[in-house]
C-alpha positions in Angstrom: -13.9 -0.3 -8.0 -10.5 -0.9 -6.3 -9.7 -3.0 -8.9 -10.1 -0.5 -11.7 -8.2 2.2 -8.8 -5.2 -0.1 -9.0 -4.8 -0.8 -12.5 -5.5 2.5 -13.1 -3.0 4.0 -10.7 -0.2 1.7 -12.5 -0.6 2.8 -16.3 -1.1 6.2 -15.0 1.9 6.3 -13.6 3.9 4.6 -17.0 1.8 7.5 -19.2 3.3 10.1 -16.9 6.8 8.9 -17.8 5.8 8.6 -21.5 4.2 12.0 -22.0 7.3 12.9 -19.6 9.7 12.1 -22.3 7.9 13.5 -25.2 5.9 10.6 -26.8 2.2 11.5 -25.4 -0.7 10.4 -24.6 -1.9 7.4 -27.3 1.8 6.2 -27.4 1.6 5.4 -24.1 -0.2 1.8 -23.4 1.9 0.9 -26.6 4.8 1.2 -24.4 3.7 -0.3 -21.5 5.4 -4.1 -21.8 4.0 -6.2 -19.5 2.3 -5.3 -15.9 2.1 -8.3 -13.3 0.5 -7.8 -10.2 1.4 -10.3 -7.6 1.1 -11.6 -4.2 -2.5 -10.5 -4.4 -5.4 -11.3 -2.6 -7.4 -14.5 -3.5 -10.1 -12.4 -4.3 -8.4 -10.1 -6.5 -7.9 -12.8 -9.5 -11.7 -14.1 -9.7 -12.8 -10.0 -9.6 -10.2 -9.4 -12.1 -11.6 -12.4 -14.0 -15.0 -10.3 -14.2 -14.0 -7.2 -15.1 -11.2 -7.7 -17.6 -13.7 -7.3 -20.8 -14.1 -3.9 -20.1 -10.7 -3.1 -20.1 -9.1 -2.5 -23.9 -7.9 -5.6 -25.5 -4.5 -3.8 -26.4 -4.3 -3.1 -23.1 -5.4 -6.4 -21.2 -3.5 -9.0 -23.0 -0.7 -7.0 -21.3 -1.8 -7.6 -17.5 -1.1 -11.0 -15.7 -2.4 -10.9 -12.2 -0.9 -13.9 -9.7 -1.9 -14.8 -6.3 0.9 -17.1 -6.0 3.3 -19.6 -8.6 4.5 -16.3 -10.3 8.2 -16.6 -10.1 9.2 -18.8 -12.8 6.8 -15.9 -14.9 8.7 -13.0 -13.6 12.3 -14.8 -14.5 10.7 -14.9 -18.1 10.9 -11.2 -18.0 13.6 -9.9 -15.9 17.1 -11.0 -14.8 17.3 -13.5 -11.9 20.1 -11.1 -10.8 17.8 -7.8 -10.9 14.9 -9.9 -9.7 14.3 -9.6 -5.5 14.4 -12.9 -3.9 11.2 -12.3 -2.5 9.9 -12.6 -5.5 12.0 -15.8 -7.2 14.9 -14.0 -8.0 18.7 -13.2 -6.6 18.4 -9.7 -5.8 19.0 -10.2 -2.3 18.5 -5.9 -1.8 15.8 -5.8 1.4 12.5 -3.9 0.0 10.9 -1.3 2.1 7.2 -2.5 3.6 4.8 0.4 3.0 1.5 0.9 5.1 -0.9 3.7 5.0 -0.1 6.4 2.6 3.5 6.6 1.0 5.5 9.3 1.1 8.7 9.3 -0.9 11.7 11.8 -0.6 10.9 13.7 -3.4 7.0 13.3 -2.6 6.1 13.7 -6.2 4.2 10.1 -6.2 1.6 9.9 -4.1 1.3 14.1 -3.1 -0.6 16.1 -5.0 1.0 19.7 -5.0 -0.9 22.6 -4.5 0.1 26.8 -4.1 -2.2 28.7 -2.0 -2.3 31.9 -2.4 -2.0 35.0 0.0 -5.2 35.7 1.8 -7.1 32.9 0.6 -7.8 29.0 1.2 -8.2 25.8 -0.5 -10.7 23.0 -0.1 -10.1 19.5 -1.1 -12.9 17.2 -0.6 -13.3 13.4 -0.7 -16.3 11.3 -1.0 -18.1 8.5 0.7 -20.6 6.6 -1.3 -20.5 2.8 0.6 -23.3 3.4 3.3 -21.1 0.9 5.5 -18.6 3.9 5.6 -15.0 3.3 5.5 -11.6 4.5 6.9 -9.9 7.9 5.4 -5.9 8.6 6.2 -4.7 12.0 5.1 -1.5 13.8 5.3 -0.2 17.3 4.4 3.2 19.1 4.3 5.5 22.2 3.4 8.9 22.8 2.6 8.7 25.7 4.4 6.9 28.1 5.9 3.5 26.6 7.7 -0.8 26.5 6.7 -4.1 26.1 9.2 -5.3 22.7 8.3 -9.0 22.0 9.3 -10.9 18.8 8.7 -14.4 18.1 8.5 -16.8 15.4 7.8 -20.5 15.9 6.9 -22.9 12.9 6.9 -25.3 12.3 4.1 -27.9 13.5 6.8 -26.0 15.9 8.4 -27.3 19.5 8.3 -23.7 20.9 9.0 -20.4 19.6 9.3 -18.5 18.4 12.5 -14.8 19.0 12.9 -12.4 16.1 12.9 -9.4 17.6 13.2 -7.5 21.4 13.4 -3.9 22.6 13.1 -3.0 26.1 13.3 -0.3 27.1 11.4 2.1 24.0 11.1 4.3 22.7 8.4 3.1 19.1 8.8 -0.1 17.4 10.0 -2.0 13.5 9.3 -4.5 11.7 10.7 -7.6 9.2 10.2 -11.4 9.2 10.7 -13.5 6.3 10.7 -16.6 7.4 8.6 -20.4 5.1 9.7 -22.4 6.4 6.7 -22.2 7.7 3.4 -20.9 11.4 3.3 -17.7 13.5 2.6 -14.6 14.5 3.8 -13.2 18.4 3.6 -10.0 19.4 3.7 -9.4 23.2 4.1 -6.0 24.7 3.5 -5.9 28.5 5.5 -3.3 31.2 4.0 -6.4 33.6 4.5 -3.7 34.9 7.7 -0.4 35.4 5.6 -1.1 39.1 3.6 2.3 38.3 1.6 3.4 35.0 0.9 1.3 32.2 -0.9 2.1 28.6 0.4 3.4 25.4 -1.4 1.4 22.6 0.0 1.8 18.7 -0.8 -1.3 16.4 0.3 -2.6 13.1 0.0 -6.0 12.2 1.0 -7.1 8.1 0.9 -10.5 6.1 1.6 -11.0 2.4 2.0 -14.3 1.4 2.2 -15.2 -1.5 5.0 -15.4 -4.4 2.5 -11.8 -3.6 2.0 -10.8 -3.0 5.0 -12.4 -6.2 5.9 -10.6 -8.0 3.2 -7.4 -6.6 4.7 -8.3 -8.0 8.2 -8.7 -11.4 6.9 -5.6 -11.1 5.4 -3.5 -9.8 8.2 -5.1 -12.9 10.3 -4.1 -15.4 8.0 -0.6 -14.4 8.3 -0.3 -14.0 11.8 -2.0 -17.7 11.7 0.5 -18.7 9.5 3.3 -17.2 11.3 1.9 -18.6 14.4 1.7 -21.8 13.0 5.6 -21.6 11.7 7.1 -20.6 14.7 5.5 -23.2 16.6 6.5 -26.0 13.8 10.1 -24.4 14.2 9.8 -25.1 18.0 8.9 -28.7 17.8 11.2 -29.9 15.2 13.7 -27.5 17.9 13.0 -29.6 20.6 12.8 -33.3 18.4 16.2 -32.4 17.3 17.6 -31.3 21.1 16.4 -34.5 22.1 17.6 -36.5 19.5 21.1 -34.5 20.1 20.8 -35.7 23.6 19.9 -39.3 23.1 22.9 -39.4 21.1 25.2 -38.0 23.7 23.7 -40.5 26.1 24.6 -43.1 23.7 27.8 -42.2 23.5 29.0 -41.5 27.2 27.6 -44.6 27.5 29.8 -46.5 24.9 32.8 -44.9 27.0 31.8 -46.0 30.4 31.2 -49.8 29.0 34.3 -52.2 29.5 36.1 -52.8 26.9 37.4 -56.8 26.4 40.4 -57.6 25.6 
């Protein structure tokens, strides 16, 4: 399922900019070049491996997925020069790290815009379906002006809904819940106090399920291990080299205090 999310999420976006500039919608994997995913998981490849018959020939012959020994692929493609280095190229331009959800300056991206009228609310709700649960992240905003935001979460055996979170009247509010069980997530949107002016409202709403959020923790750990593990490489080939460098001063005030024979 996150697989299919992510590949999704990246076409989507290059049939956005297609129908953008006028070609619509069955021009659009035609255009699409090439799409390489990289520095991915070791998991990601074998699930990929599974579930790449299901995706449109057309379409497939036109994803590579890498968990490492990409860069001599990507050079293939693109300019050493427009290429980051962190990715085998020469770019040497520092690329932002992104967690959580991503919100750029125009917010078009990853918000989803929504107007709310005068008097009246919206609801946005997102579902649980892994009965392990999972982690939800949410954020809201406005221009201007300010909203109620109330969230809820209702178990799959819960009568009612409990409230996670309120905010009255504010032009900017996230947060996170940690969901045990299957159930939903509900987002309301209060204008119902404003009598005159309807609301422009940008909002994001995630879910990672535990298996992911597992995978993620392994990750995280193996690269903390493997920082751990470089720093303290770095510190003994420090200290072999500071006690090389001091043998070899040893050596040589030595040299100078010998006699010399004449």
């Amino acid at each position: 399922f996150v697989l299919f999310c992510c590949l999704q999420r990246v076409i989507s976006s290059y049939m956005s900019v297609c129908c953008t500039v006028g070609y619509g919608y069955t021009w659009c994997v035609q255009i699409v070049q090439n799409v390489f995913c990289v520095n991915s998981p070791w998991i990601f490849p074998a699930l990929y491996a599974l579930v790449k018959n299901f995706i449109d020939p057309n379409t497939r012959e036109k994803i590579q997925v890498f968990s490492s020994g990409y860069e001599k692929k990507l050079l293939e493609h693109v300019d050493a020069k427009v290429l980051n280095v962190k990715f085998g190229g020469q770019n040497k331009e520092v690329l932002p790290t992104v967690t959580g959800i991503k919100v750029t300056e125009a917010g078009k991206e990853d918000l989803t815009s929504k107007n709310v009228a005068a008097r009246d609310s919206y609801v946005h709700t997102v579902k649980c379906d892994d009965r392990h649960g999972g982690k939800f992240m949410w954020i809201m905003e406005l221009k201007e002006l300010d909203i109620t935001l109330k969230v809820e979460w209702k178990g799959h055996k819960d009568k009612k809904a409990t409230l996670v979170s309120a905010h009255e009247k504010v032009d900017r509010a996230s947060g996170h819940f940690d969901a045990k069980t299957r159930g939903e997530l509900t987002l309301t949107m209060d204008n119902t106090y404003s009598y005159l002016t309807s609301k422009d409202v940008r909002y994001a709403v995630t879910f990672q399920s535990k298996a992911v959020l597992k995978t993620n923790a392994i990750i995280e750990q193996r690269k903390a291990k493997a920082a751990a593990k470089a720093a303290k490489d770095a510190a003994k080939r420090k200290k072999k080299a500071d006690k090389a460098a001091a043998a070899a001063k040893k050596r040589e005030e030595t040299a100078k205090m010998e006699p010399t024979a004449t």
